[in-house]
C-alpha positions in Angstrom: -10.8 35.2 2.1 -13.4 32.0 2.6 -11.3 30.1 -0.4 -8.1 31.2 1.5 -9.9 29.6 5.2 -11.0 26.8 3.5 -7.4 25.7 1.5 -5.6 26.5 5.1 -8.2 23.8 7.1 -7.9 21.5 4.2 -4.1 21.6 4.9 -4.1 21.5 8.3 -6.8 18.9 8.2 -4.7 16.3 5.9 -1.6 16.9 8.2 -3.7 15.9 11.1 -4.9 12.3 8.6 -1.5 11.7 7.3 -0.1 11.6 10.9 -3.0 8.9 12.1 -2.4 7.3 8.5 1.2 7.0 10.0 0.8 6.5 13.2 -2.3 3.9 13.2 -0.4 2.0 10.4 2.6 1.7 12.8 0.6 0.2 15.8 -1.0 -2.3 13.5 2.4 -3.8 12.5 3.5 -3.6 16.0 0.5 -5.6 17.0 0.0 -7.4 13.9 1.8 -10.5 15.1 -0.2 -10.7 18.3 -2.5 -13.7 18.7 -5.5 -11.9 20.3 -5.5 -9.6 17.3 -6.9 -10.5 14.1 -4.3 -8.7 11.1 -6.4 -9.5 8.4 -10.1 -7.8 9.7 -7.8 -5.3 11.3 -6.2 -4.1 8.2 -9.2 -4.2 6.3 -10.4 -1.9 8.7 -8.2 0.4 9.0 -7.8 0.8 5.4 -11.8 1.8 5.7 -11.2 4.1 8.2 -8.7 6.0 6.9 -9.9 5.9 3.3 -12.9 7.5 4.3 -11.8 11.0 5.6 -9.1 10.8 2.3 -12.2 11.2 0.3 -13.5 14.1 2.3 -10.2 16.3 2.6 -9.5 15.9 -1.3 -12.4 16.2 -3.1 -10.8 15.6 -6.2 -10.2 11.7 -5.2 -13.9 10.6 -6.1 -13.3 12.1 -10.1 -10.1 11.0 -10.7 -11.1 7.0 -9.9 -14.1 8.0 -12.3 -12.1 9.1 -14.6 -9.6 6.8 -14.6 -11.8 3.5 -14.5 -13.5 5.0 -17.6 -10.8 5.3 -19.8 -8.4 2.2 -21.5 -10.0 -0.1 -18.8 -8.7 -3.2 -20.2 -5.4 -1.4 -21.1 -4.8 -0.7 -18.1 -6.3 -4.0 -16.2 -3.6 -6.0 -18.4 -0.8 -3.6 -17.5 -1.3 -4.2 -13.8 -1.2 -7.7 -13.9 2.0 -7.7 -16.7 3.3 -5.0 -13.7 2.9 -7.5 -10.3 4.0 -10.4 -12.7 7.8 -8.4 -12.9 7.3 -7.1 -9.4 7.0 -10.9 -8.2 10.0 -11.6 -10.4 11.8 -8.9 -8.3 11.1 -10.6 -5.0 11.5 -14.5 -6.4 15.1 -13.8 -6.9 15.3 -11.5 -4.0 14.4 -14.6 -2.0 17.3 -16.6 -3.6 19.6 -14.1 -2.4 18.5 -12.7 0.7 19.5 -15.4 3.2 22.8 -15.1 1.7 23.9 -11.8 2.4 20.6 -10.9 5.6 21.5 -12.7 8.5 17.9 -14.2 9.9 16.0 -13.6 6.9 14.6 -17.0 5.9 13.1 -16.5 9.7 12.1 -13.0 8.9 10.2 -14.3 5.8 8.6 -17.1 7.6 7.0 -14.7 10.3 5.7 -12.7 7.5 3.9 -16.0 6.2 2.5 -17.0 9.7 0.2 -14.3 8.9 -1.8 -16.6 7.0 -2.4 -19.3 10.4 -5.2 -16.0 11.9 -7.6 -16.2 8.7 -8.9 -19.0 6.3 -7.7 -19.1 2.7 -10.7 -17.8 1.9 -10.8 -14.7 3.7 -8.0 -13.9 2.9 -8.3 -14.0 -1.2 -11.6 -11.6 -0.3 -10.2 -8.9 1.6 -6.7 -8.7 0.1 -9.0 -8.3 -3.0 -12.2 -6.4 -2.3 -10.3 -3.5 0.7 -6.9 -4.4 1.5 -4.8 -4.1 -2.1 -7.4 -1.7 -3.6 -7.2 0.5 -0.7 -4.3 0.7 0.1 -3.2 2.1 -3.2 -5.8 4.9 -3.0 -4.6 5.6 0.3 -0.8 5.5 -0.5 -0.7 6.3 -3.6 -4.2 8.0 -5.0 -4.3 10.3 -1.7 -1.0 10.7 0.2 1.5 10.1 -2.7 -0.3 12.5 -5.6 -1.3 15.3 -2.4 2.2 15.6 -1.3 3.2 15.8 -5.3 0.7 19.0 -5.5 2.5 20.5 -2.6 5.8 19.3 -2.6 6.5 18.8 -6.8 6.5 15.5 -8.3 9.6 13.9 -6.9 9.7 15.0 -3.4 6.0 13.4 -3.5 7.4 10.4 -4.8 10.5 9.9 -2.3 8.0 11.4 0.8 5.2 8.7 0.5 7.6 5.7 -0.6 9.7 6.7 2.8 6.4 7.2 4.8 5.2 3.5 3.5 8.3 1.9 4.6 8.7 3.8 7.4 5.1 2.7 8.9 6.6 -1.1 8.6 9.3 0.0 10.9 6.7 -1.1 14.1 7.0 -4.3 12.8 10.4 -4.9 13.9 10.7 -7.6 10.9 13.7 -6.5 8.4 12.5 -8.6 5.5 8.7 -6.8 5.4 10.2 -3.6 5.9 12.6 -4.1 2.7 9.6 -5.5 1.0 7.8 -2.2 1.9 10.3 0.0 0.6 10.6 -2.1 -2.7 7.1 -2.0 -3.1 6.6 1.3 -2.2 9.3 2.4 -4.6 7.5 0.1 -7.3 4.1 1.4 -7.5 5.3 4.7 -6.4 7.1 5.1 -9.5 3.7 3.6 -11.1 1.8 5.6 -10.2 3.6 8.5 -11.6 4.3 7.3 -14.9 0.8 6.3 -15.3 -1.5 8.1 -13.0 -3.7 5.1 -13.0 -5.4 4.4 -9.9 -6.7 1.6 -11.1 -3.5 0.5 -13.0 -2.0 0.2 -9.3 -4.8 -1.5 -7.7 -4.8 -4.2 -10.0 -1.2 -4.7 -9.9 -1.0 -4.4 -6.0 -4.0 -7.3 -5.9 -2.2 -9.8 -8.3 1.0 -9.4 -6.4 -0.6 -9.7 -2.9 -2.7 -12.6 -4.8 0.7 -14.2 -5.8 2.9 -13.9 -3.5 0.5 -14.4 -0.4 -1.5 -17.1 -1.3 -1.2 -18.7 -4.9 2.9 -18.8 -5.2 4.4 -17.8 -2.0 7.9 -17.7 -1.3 8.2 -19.2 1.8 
């Protein structure tokens, strides 16, 4: 009877995360474009915040990073990269062909880069490197992606948090970052399940970020 209690407030409590996950993600890229707020300390923040409680309500998470980082490190480090270099390649020619068939996307794309004008180069590299990628694959994909996959079976997991990940971009109001979302979230998604890697995807999500943010952006 406790076990029972505790796996029904362990369910009820990561209901009540994934809809702040959700929500709180959704009012960031509502707000994200807003000059009073800062995007870049504000996602790294909320990637803390919400990371933090993940840990708590599956107390599996912890282990399986262990795990994971302590096995085919370099395998797996390599992978990633070899995995955001093809995902960039996605998104180059998706860029050649997008303004010709989405009306408004070269403006679309270019509000996604003004981004960059709230935070030095910098600052940037270090939190899309150190919280932002990292976290947001054990949030996505580590947490809500692999829990709904122990509920739900493998590929209504898969289709539930790639739809919740684009969804959360919907706030934005921008069409191009919300198709980038649901590419993405497709991507690693499928990554994650073919590999179970945590750390495969965090590398890969980095390197992309990295790439198509900063060191090559498409813009």
């Amino acid at each position: 009877m406790a076990s029972a209690s505790l796996s029904k407030m362990r369910i009820g409590a990561a209901i009540t995360h994934l809809f702040f996950v959700c929500v709180l993600f959704s009012l960031l890229f509502h707000w994200g474009s807003f000059p009073r707020l800062d995007f870049w300390w504000s996602m790294t923040a909320l990637n803390i915040a919400l990371i933090v409680p993940a840990f708590l309500i599956d107390p599996s998470l912890h282990r399986r990073i262990f795990s994971d980082c302590r096995s085919f490190f370099f395998e797996k480090v390599i992978f990633g990269l070899a995995s955001a270099a093809a995902l960039y390649a996605v998104f180059f020619f998706g860029n050649m062909l997008a303004p010709l068939i989405i009306p408004g996307a070269a403006d679309s794309i270019s509000a996604i880069y003004d981004l960059k004008l709230s935070a030095s180069f910098r600052r940037i590299v270090v939190l899309i490197s150190l919280v932002i990628g990292p976290g947001e694959e054990l949030l996505w994909r580590a947490y809500v992606q692999h829990n709904l996959s122990e509920r739900f079976g493998w590929k209504a997991g898969f289709v539930l948090a790639f739809v919740l990940y684009a969804a959360v971009h919907f706030a934005s109001g921008n069409l191009m970052l919300i198709l980038a979302a649901l590419v993405c979230g497709v991507f690693w998604g499928f990554l994650y399940q073919r590999r179970g890697s945590i750390l495969l995807n965090a590398v890969s999500h980095v390197a992309w970020d990295l790439t198509i943010f900063v060191f090559l952006p498409l813009d």
